[in-house]
MARZADREN-397815 format. One line per field, with one value per atom (N, C-alpha, C): z, y, x; atom name. Coordinates in Angstrom, 3 decimals, always signed. Each point is the difference from the previous one (the first is absolute). Example, Ala and Ser with C-alpha at 12.3 -4.5 7.8 and 13.67 -1.06 7.14 Angstrom:
c3	[+7.800 / +0.000 / +0.000 / -0.720 / +0.060 / +0.730] $
c2	[-5.690 / +1.190 / +1.200 / +1.050 / +1.190 / +1.090] $
c1	[+13.190 / -0.890 / +0.900 / -0.350 / +0.820 / -0.770] $
atom	[N / CA / C / N / CA / C] $
//
This chain:
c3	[-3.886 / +1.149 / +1.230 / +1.027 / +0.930 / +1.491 / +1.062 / +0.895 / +1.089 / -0.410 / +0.565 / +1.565 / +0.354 / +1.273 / +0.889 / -0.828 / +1.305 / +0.637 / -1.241 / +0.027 / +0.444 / -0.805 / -0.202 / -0.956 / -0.974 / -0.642 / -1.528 / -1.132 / -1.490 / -0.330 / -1.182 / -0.474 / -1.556 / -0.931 / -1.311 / -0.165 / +1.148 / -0.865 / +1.127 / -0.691 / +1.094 / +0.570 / -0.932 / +0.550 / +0.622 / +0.056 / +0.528 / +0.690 / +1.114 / +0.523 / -0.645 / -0.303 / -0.774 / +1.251 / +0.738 / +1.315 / +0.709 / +0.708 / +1.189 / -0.565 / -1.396 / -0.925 / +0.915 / +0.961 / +0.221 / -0.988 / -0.422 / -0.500 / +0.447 / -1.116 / +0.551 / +0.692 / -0.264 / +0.942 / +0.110 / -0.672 / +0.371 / +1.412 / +0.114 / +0.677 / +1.851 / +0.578 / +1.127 / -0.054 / -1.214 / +0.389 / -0.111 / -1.190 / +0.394 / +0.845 / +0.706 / +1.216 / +1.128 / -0.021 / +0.860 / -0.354 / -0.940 / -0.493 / -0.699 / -0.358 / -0.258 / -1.733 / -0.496 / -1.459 / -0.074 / -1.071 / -0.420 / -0.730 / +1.112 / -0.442 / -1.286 / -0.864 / -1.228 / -0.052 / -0.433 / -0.082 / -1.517 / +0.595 / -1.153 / -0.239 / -1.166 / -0.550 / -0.731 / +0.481 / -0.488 / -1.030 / -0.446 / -1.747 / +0.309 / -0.549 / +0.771 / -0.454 / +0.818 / -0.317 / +1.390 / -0.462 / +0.813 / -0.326 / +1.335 / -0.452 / -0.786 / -0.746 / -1.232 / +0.793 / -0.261 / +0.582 / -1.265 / +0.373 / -1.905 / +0.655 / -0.937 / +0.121 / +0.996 / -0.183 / +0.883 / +1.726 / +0.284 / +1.008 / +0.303 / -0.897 / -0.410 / +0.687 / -0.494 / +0.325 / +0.992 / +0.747 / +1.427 / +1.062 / -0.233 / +0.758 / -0.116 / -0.887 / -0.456 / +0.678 / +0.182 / +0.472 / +1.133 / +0.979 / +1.399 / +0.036 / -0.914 / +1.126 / -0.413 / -1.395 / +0.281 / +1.225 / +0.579 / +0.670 / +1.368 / -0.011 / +0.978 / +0.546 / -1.498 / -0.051 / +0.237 / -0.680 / +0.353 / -0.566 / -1.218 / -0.214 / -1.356 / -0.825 / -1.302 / -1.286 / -0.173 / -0.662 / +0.981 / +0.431 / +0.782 / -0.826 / +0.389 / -0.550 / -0.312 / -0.567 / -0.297 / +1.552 / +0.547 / +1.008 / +1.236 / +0.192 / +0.673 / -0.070 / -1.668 / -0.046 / +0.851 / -0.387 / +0.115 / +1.225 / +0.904 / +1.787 / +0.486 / -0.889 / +0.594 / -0.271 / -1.565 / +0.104 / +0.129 / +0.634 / +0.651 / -1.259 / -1.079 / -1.227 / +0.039 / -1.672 / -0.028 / -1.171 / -0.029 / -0.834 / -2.049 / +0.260 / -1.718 / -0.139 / +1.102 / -0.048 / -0.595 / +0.763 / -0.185 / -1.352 / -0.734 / -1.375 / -0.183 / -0.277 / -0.700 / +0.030 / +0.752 / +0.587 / -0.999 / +0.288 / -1.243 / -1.458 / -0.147 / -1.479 / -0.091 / +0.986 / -0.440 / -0.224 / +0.337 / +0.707 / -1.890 / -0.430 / -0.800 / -1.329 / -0.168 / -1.104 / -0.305] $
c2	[-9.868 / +0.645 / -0.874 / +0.296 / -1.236 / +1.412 / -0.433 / +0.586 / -0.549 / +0.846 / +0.155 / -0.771 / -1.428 / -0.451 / +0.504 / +1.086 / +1.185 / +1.051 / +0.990 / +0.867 / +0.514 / -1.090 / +0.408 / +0.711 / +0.192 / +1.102 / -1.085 / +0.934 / -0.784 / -0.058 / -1.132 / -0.045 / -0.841 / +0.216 / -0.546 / -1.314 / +0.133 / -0.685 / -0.883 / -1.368 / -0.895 / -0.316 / +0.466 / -0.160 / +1.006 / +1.011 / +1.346 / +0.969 / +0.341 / +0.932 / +1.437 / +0.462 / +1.110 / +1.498 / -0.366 / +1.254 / -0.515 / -1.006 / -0.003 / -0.756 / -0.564 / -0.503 / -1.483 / -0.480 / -1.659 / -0.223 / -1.457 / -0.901 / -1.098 / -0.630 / -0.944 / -0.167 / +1.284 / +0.656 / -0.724 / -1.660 / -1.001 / -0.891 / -0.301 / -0.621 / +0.059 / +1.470 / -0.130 / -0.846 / +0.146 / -0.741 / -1.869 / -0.495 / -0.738 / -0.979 / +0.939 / -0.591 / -0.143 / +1.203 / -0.531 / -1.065 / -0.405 / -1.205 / +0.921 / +1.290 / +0.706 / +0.038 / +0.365 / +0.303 / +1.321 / +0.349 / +1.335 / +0.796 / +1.256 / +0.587 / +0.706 / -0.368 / +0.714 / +1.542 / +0.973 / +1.435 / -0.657 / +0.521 / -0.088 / +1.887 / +0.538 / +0.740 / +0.658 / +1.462 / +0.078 / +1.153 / -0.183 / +0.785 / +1.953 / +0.782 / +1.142 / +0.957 / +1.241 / +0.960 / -0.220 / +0.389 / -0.488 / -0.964 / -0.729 / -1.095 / +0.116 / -0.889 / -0.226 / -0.238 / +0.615 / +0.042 / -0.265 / -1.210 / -0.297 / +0.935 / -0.283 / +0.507 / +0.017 / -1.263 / -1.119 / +0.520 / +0.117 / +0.735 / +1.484 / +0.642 / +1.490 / +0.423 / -0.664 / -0.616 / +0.200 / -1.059 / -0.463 / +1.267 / +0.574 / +0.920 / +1.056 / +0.423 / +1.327 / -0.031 / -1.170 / -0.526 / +0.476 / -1.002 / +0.260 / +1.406 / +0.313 / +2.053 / +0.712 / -0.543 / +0.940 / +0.149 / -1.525 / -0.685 / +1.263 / -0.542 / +0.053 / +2.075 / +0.427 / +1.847 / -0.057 / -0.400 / -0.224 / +1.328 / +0.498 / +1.362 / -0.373 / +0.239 / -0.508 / +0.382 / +0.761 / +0.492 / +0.734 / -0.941 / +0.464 / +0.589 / +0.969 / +0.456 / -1.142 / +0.296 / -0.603 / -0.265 / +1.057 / +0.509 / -0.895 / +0.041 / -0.662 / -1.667 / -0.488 / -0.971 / -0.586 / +0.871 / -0.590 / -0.294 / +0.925 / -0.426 / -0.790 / -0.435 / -1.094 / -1.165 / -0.014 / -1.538 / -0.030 / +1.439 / +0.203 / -0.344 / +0.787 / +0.147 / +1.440 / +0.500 / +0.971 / +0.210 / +1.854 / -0.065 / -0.583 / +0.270 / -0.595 / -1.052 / -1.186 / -1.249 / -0.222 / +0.280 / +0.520 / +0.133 / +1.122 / +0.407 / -0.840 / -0.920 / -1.112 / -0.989 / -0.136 / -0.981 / -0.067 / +1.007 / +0.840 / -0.431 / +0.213 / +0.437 / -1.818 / -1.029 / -1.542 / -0.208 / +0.166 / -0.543 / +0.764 / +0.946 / +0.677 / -0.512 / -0.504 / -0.637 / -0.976] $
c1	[+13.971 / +0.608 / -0.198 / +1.206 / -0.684 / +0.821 / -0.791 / +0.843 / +1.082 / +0.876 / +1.722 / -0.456 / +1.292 / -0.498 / +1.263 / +0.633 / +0.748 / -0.363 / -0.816 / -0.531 / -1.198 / -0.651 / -1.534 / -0.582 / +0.788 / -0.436 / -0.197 / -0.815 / -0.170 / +1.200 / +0.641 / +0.521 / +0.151 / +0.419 / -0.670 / +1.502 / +1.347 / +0.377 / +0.049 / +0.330 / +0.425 / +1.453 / +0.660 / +1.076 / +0.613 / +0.202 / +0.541 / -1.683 / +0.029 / -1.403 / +0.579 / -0.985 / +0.213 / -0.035 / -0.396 / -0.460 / +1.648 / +0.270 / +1.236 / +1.010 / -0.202 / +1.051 / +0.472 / -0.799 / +0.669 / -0.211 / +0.932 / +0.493 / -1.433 / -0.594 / -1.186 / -1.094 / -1.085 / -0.815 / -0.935 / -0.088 / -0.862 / +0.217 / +1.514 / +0.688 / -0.764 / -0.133 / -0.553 / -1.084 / -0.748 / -1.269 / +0.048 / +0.964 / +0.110 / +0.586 / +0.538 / +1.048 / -1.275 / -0.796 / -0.927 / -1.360 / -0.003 / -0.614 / -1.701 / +0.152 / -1.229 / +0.211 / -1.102 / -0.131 / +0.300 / +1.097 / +0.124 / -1.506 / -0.112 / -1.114 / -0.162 / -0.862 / -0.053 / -0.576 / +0.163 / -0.530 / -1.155 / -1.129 / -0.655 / -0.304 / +0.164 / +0.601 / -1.912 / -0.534 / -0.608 / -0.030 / -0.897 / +0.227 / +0.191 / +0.129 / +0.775 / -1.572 / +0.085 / -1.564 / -0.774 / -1.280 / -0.931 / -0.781 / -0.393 / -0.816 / -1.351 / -0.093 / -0.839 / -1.444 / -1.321 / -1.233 / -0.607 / -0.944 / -0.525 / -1.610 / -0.666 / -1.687 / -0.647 / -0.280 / -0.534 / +0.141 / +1.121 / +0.658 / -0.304 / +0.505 / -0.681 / -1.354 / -0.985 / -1.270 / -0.381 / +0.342 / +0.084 / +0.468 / +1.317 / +0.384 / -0.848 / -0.649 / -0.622 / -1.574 / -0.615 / -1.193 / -0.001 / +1.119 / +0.299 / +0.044 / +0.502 / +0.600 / -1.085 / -0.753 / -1.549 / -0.951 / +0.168 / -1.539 / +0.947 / +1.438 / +0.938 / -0.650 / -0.156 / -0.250 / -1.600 / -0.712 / -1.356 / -0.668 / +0.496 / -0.787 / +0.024 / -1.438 / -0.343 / +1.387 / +0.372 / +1.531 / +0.793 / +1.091 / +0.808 / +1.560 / +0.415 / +0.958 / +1.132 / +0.757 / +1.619 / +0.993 / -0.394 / +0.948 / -0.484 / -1.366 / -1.060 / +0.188 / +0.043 / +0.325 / +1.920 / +0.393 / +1.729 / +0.039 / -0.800 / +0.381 / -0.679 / -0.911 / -0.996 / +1.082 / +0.204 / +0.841 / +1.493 / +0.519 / +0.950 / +1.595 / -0.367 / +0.648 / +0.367 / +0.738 / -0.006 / -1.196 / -0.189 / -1.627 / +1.052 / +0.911 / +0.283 / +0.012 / +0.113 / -0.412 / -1.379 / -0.728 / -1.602 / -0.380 / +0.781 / -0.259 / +0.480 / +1.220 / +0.423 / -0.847 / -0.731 / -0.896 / -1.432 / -0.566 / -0.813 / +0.068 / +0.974 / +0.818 / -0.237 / +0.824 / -0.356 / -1.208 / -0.732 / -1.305 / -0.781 / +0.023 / -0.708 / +0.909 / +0.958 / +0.552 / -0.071] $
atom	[N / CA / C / N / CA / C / N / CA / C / N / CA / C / N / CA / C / N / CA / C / N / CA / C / N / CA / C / N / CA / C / N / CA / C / N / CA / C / N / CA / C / N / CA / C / N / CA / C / N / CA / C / N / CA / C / N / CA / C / N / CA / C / N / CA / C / N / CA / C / N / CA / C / N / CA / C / N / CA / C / N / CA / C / N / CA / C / N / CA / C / N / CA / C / N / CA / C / N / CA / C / N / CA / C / N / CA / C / N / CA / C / N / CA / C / N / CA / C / N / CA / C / N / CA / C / N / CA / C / N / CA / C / N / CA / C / N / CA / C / N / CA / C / N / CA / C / N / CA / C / N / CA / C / N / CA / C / N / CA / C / N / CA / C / N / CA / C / N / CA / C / N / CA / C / N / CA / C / N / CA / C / N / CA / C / N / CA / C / N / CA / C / N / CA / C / N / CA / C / N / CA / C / N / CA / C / N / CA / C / N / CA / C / N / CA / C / N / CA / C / N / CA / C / N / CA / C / N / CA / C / N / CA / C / N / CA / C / N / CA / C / N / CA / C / N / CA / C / N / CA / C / N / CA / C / N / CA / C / N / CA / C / N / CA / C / N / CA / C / N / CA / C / N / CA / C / N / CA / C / N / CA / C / N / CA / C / N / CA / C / N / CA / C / N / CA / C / N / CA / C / N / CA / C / N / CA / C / N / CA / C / N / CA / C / N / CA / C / N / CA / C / N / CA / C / N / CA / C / N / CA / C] $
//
């Protein structure tokens, strides 16, 4: 995908813009002597949190709560999640 140098907007083809339909939606850019910008394209969901990470966030929002077992709920606003993140979080961390 690269973006439209009429528009602005994504577009997958190069020859026809798929959003305002010019004809050559590379062309502005190289008339102005710039590199057509590429869309780098990320994978669809939510972003992927490995362990390791997990970890880390769950640490912070304990120290962050400061009470020897802090609730779920307790946890989520500390590290400013929702609490099923939390349980997902859990759920990594214990598998």
């Amino acid at each position: 995908m690269i973006v439209c140098g009429w528009c602005a907007r994504h577009t997958a083809s190069r020859d026809r813009c798929t959003s305002c339909g010019h004809e050559d939606p590379e062309s502005p850019w190289t008339q102005r002597g710039m590199a057509v910008p590429e869309v780098v394209a990320h994978e669809p969901g939510r972003p992927k949190v490995d362990a390791a990470e997990a970890s880390r966030r769950l640490d912070d929002a304990r120290r962050a709560v400061g009470t020897r077992t802090p609730s779920v709920e307790a946890l989520a606003e500390a590290a400013g999640v929702d609490p099923r993140t939390i349980r997902r979080w859990q759920q990594l961390m214990s598998s």
